[in-house]
N, C-alpha and C positions, 0 to 999 in steps of 0.2 A: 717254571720257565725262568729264564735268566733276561732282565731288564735293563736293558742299555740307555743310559741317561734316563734312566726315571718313568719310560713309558713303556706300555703292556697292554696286549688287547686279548682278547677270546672270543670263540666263535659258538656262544650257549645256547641250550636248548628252552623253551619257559622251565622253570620250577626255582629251588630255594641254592642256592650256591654258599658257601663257607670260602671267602677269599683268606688268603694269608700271607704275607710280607716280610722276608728275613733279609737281614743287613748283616755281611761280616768283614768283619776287618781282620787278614788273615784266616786263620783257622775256626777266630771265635768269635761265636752271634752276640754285636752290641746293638742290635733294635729291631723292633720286631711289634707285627701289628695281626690285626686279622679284622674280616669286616664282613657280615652276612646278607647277603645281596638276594632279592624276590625278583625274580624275571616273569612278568605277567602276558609280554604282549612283544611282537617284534619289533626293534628300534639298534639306535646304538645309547649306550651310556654311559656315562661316564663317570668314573668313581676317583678322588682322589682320598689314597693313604698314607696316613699319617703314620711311621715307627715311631716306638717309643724307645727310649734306651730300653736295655737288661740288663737289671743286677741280679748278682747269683747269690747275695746278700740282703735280705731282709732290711737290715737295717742300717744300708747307707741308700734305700728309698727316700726319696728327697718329692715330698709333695709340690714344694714352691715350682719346681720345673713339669710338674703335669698342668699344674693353674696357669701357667705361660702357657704353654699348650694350647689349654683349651681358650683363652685370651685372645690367642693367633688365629683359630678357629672360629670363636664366635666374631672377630673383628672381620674376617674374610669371607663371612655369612651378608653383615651389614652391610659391608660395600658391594656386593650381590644384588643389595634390594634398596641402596640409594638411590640409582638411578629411577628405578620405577617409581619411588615416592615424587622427585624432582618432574617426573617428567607430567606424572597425574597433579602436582600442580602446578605445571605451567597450562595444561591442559584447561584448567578451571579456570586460570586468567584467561587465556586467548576466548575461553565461552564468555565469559565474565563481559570482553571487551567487546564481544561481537555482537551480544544484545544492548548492549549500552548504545551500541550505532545503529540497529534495525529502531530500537525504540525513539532514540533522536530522528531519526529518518521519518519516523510514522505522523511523532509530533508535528516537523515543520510541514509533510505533507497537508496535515489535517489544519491546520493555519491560516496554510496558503488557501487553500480552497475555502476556508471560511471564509478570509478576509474579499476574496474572487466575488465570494455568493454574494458576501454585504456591498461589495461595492458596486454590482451589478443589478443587485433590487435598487440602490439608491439611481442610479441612473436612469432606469426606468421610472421612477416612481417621480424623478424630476420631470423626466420626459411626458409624460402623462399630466402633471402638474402643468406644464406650459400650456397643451394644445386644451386640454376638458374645461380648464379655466374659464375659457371664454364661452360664459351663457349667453351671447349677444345673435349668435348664427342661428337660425328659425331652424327649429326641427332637433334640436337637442336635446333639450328637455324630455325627461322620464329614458332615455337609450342607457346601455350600457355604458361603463364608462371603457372600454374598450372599442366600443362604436363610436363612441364621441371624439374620441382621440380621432377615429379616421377621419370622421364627418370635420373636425378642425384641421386638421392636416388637409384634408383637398380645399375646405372653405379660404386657408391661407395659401393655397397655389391658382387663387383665381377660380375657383371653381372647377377645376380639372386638372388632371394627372395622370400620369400610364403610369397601370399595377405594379410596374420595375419599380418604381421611385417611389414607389407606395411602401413597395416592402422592404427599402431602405430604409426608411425612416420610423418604423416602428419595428419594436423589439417581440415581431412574432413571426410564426413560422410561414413560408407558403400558401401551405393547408391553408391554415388557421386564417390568413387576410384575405384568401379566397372567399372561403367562410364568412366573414363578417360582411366580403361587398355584397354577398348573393343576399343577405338579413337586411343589407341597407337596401337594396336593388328591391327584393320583396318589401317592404315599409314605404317603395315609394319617393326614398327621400334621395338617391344618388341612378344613376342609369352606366350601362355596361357595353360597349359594342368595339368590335373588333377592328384594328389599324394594321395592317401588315403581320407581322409575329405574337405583337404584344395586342395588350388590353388598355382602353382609355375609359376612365370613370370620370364622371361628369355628376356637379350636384344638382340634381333634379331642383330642389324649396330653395334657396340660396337668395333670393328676391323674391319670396315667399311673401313676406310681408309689404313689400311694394306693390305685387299685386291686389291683394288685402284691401290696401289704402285707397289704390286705385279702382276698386271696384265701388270700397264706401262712395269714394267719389261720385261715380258713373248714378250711383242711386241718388247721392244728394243732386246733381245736376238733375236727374229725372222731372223729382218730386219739386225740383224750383219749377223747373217748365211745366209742371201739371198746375201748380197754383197758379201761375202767369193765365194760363188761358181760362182756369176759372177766374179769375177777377174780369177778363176780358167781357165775358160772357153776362 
């Protein structure tokens, strides 16, 4: 077939093909190539060929112009497969840069939430500090020190408190300060009865020991008036 500006197609069947390539200037062939082509599978492809001069003379074959040749060819190979080297690594940086920021990211998380957890036991642990402190309220002694905390918390509102403002002021859940009054409520030492929507706790022992005092009393007054009327007597 005859190639007009350099391009040429066919329409082949699979098997082994023998391409071949003539250049003439005039009458007489000055280059000329050929190139054996395996068609395995259907597609299009594409082949580019290369002529080489023709001499009709042995020996003005000039090897320096085949090693340009193939110079031209092995250079038109590499920029082929520059792109693909450039692009697999920019590929490794952009992974390179994007673990460097999930792992920064994990760090400060895991930080933050440390520094959350420690400053949040300390708070509690003050909290706790203030109200269990005080051994002076009758009835504390041997309790949890989670009881205690409540048992101080109501003994500093006066002896009374609705559950609402109970469970503000300490750092536990619903449940859980329901829990502790029904433990106080059974022990005896606080009592529980209902106001409108909410609950009012009341410290049962809170003048515990005034009682106490007052009963010693009641006895020593007894035993004076039982000696009065024996000496009477």
């Amino acid at each position: 077939m005859l190639a007009n500006y350099g391009i040429y197609s066919f329409n082949l069947d699979p098997g082994t093909y023998l391409i071949s390539a003539s250049y003439y200037s005039g009458n007489e062939l000055t280059a000329y190539t050929e190139e054996e082509v395996t068609i395995t599978d259907d597609g299009d492809y594409v082949l580019d060929l290369i002529l080489f001069p023709v001499y009709y003379d042995d020996s003005l074959l000039n090897e320096s112009e085949f090693t340009e040749l193939d110079d031209i060819a092995s250079f038109s190979d590499s920029d082929d497969e520059a792109p693909s080297s450039v692009l697999s690594g920019s590929s490794v940086l952009i992974i390179v840069i994007f673990l460097i920021i999930i792992l920064t990211g994990v760090l400060f998380f895991v930080k933050q939430k440390k520094n959350s957890s420690t400053s949040e036991d300390s708070s509690c642990d003050d909290l706790s500090d203030e109200f269990v402190s005080d051994d002076t309220i009758y009835g504390l002694a041997g309790l949890p020190d989670d009881l205690r905390e409540v048992v101080s918390i109501i003994a500093k509102n006066d002896g009374r408190i609705t559950q609402k403002d109970l469970r503000t002021k300490v750092k536990h859940s619903e449940a859980k300060v329901s829990l502790m009054i029904s433990d106080l409520e059974s022990r005896g030492i606080v009592r529980k009865f209902k106001k409108g929507r909410g609950n009012i706790i009341i410290l049962e022992n809170l003048d515990e020991p005034d009682s106490t005092d007052s009963s010693g009393s009641e006895s020593e007054m007894a035993e004076s008036s039982n000696n009065d009327q024996d000496n009477d007597k």
